[in-house]
N, C-alpha and C positions, 0 to 999 in steps of 0.2 A: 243627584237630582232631587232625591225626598229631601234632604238638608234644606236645598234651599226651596222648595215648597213650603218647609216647615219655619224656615227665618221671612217670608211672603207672609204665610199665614199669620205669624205673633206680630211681624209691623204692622197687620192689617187689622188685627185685635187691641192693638195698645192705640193707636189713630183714634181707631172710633171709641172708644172708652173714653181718650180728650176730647171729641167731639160730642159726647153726649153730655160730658159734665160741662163744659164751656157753653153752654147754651148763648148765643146772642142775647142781650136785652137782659140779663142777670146780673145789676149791678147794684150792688150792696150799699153806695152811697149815695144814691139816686132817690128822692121823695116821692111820695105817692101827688098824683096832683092836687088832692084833697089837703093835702100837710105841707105845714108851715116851720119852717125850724126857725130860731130864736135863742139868740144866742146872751148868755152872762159871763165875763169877765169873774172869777172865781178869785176872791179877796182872803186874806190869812185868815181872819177872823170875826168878818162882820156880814156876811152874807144872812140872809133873812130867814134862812132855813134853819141855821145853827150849826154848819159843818165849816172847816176850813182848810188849812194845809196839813192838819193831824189827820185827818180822815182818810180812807180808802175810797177810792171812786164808786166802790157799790154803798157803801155808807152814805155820800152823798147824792148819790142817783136813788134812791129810797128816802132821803130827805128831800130834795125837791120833787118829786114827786106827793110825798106825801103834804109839802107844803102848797104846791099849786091846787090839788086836786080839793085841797079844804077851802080852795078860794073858787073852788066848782070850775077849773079846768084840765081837759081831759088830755094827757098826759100819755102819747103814743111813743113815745122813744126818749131816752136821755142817752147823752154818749158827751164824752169830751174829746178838747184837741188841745195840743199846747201854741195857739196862738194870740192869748190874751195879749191887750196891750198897757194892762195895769204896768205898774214901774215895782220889779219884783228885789230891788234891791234897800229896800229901805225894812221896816221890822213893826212898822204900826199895825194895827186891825185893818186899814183899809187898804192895806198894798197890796198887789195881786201873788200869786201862785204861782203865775208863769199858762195855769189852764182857763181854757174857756169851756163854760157847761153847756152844751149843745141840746137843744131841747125843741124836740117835732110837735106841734099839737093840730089841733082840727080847723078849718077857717073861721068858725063862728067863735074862736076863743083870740085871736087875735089882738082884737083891743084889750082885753084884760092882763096880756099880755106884754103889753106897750104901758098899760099903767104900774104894773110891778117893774117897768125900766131894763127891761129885756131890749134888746137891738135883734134888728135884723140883720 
């Protein structure tokens, strides 16, 4: 009988330990309403920033950032994905990586945004 009081009690400890870290409404790729993501097609070697398919993602997520924010926009998240639609089988500067640079900023940066040839 304590056995299984005690195999009761540990299902009921590990339950709610899932239940408390699963919180509803805690999703990581979800945007604030305020943010806008914006997305660039990441090219071998000709992106505006100066990074390309030699670089590490935090190498490039440090140069766009530091290249947007000299253009006075404020720069809430960089993150990539591999869904670029560049044609990643050719070798010029302007072929893509295969990554897209994913980049959140505020609403009032928007247009600025749209003129450095960001997509939505």
């Amino acid at each position: 009988m304590r056995a299984l009081i005690l195999s009761f009690f540990r299902i009921t400890l590990i339950f709610g330990c899932f239940t408390i870290s699963c919180k509803k409404g805690d999703d990581p790729d979800k945007k604030d309403q305020n943010e806008y993501l914006y997305f660039w097609d990441q090219t071998k070697c000709s992106d505006p920033w100066g990074t390309g398919e030699n670089n590490s993602n935090e190498e490039t997520s440090l140069a766009v950032t530091d290249f947007l924010e000299s253009e006075g926009i404020t720069v809430i998240e960089v993150r990539f994905d591999v869904n670029s639609t560049l044609d990643t089988y050719c070798e010029s500067c302007g072929c893509g990586t295969g990554q897209r640079v994913i980049v959140s900023v505020a609403e009032e940066d928007q247009n600025r945004m749209n003129r450095y040839n960001f997509h939505q």
